[in-house]
N, C-alpha and C positions, 0 to 999 in steps of 0.2 A: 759270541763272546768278544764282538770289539768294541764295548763300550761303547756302545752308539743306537740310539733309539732308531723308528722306522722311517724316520724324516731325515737321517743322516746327521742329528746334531748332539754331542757329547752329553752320554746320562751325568745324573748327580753323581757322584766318585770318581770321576772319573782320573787316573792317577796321570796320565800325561798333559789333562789340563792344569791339574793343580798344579802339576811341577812346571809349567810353563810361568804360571801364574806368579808362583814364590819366584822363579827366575829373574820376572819383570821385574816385580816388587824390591829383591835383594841387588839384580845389577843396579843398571840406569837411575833408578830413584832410591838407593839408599835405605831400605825399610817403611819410607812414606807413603803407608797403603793408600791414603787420602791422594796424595797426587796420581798414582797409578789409575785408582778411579776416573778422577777427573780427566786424564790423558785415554784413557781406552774410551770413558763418553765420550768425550771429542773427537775421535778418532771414527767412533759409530756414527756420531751423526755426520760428520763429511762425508761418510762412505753412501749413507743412504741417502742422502740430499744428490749426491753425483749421480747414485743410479736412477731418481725420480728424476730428477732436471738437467742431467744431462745431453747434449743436444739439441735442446729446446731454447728459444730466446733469454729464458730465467739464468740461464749457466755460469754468467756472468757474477753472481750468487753465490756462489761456490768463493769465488776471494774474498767477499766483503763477508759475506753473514755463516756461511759453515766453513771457515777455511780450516787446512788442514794444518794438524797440532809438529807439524814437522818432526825430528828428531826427539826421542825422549830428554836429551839434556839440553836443545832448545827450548820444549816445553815446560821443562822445570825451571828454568831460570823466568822466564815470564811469568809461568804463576806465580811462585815464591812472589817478585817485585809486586804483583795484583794484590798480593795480601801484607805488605808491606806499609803501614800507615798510623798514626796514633790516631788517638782520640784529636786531637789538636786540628788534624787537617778535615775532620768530617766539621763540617757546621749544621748547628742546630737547626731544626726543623719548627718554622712559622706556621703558626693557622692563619 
């Protein structure tokens, strides 16, 4: 009865992830489930590129292409700016 499958990882209901979850969601980001998403992917994938490449000559890796999403309200002010742009600044696409 502790909510936790035979692998050690939180069944579906589980009420201490969900409450964790809304936590993120309501502090740090404001209700922005979309950012919160976006920051916990990132967050996975730094984690698992550290554990496969850590060590190894690639590691270097790790700052350029999986770096990590820092702080939740450093991560939201970056997004936010990434999605910051009109139509005016894209230019059309030539064949």
């Amino acid at each position: 009865m502790n909510d936790r499958d035979c692998l050690g990882r939180f069944i579906h209901g589980n009420m201490v992830c969900r409450s964790g979850w809304l936590g993120l969601v309501a502090g740090p980001f404001g209700g922005d489930v979309t950012a919160a998403r976006a920051y916990v992917a990132q967050l996975g994938r730094h984690t698992y590129a550290r554990q496969c490449i850590g060590g190894t000559r690639f590691e270097y890796r790790l700052q350029t292409v999986w770096r990590h999403p820092g702080a939740p309200g450093e991560f939201l002010e970056g997004w936010r700016q990434s999605l910051n742009f009109t139509l005016a600044d894209v230019q059309e696409v030539e064949p």
